[in-house]
N, C-alpha and C positions, 0 to 999 in steps of 0.2 A: 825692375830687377836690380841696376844697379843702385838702387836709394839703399834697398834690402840689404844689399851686401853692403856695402858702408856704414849702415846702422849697427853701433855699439852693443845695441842690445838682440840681434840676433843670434841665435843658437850658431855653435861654431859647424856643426854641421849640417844646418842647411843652408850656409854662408857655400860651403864647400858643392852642395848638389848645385845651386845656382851659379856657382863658376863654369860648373861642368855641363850644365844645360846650354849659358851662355857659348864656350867652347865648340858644343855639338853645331849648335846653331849657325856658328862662323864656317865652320868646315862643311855645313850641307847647302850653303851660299858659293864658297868658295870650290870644294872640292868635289861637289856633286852636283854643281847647277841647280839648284832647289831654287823657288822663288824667294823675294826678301820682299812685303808687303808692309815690314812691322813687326810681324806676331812675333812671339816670346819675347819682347822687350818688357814686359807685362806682368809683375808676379798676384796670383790670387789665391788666399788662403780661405778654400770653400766653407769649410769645417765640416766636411762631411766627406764619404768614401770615394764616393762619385760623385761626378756632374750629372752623367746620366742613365735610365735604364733602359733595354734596349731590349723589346720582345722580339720573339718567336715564335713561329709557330706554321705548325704542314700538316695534313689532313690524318686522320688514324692510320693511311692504308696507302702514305703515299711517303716518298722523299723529295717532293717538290717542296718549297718556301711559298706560304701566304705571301705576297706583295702588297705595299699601300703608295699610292702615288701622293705627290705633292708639286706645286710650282716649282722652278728653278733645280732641284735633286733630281725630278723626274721620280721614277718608282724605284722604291727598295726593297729588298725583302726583310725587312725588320722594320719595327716602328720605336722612337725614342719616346721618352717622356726624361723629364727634371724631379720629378716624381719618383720615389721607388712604390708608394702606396698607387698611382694612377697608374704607375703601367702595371702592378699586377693587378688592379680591378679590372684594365683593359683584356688581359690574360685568359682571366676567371671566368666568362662566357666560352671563349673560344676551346676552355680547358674543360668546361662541363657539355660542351657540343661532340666534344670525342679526338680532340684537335690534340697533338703532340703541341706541349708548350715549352717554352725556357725567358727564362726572366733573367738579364744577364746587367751586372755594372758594367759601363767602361770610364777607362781611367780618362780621356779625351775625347776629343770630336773637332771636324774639322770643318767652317765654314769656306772655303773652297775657295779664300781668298778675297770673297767679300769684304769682311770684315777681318780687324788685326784682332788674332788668335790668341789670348792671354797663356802664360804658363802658369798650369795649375796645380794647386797643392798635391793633387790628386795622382800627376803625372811625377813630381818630386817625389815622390812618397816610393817611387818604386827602388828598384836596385840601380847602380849607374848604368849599369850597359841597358837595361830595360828601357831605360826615361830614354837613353840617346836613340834608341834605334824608335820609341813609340815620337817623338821629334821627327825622325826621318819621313816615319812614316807618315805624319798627320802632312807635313810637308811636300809629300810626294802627290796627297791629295789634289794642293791648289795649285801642283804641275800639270795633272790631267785628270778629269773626272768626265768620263761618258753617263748622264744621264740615263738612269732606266737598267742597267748593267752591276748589278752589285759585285756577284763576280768576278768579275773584269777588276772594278776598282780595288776590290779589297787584296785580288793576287799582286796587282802592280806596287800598290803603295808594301806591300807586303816583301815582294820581290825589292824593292828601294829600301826598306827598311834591312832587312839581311844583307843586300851586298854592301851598302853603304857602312852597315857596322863589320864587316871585314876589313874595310879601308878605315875606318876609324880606328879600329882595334892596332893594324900594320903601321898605320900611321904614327900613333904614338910606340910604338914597340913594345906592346904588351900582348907576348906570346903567349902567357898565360889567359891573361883574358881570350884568348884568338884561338886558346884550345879548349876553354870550358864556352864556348859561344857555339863554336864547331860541332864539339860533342854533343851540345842538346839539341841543338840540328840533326844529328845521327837518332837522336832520341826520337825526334820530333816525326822525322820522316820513318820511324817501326811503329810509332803511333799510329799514324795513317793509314801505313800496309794496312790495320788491324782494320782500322774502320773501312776500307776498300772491300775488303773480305764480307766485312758485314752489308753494305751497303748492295754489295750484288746478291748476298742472299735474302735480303729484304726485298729485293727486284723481283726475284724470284715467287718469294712467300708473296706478296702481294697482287701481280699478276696470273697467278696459280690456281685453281680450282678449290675447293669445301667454302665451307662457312667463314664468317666471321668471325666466331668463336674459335675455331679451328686453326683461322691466320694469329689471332692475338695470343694464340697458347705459341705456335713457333716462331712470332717476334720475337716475345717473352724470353724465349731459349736461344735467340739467337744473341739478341741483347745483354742475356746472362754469360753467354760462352766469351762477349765481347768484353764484361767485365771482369773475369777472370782471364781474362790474355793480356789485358793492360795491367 
């Protein structure tokens, strides 16, 4: 990262996101206790959106998460691939079997401290508060990761990622930043309510009595009522 930014011929502003990745990185050593292994000393320009894709997938008639286990992660409820083509052929069964699917990029990932984490195009490429707080968060990974728990991990690193960019934001005295961060917070959590709403009536329709036919006609409407309230 620092070669990047000393070269003459980098772009002035990505010279500027890797100061400011650099910066995060000091302050979730320093001000948050995060470990320091290495990672984001590292810069990698993928050329491409993502690193990785990241299925999903729960049964027609359920809200539960397929899980796939592995050494060392233990079981997750999503599966990666480096691939955007292999994980939707991975998909494509599970999606003609009758299985809800979602095929999703993420900007990062985190080897759990393993190995030193590169900072990647992918993660630069976002807005600045976005990149520092998804930093926080990859970082809160190889603080603690319970095996077998996706849950668990992804509220924690999730949880570490939001209050850490409060203290980031206070930090540097950018109350602007610290009110449009806040607000989408306010946003984020009437999101939720909606899908709460939905979620117990899917409990509902699902556990309920008719057909099959029957349940997919008031998923259908539940799902629709949920698209027009967001």
């Amino acid at each position: 990262v620092a070669a990047v930014i000393a070269d003459p011929a980098t772009p002035a502003a990505l010279r500027r996101k890797l100061e400011v990745a650099g910066e995060a990185v000091a302050f979730a050593h320093g001000a948050l206790g995060l470990p320091d292994n290495g990672s984001y000393r590292h810069y990698v320009d993928l050329g491409r959106e993502y690193p990785v894709w990241n299925v999903f997938a729960a049964p027609e008639f359920s809200l539960d998460l397929a899980t796939w286990c592995f050494p060392v992660a233990g079981c997750t409820a999503y599966r990666g691939f480096f691939s955007r083509d292999e994980a939707a052929r991975f998909a494509a069964p599970l999606a003609a079997a009758g299985a809800d699917t979602f095929v999703g990029g993420a900007s990062a990932y985190s080897t759990l401290g393993f190995l030193r984490d590169p900072l990647l195009s992918s993660v630069v490429a976002l807005p600045p508060d976005a990149m520092v707080g998804l930093l926080f968060h990859e970082l809160a990974h190889q603080q603690l990761y319970v095996a077998g728990d996706t849950a668990f991990n992804e509220s924690f690193a999730t949880l570490v990622e939001q209050e850490g960019l409060v203290r980031w934001l206070t930090a540097r005295g950018d109350q602007a930043g610290l009110c449009r961060f806040l607000g989408g917070l306010e946003r984020e959590r009437a999101v939720r309510a909606l899908f709460e709403v939905a979620r117990s009536r899917l409990r509902t329709i699902y556990a309920g009595p008719g057909t099959d036919e029957a349940r997919r006609s008031a998923k259908a409407a539940v799902i629709g009522e949920l698209r027009a309230g967001y």
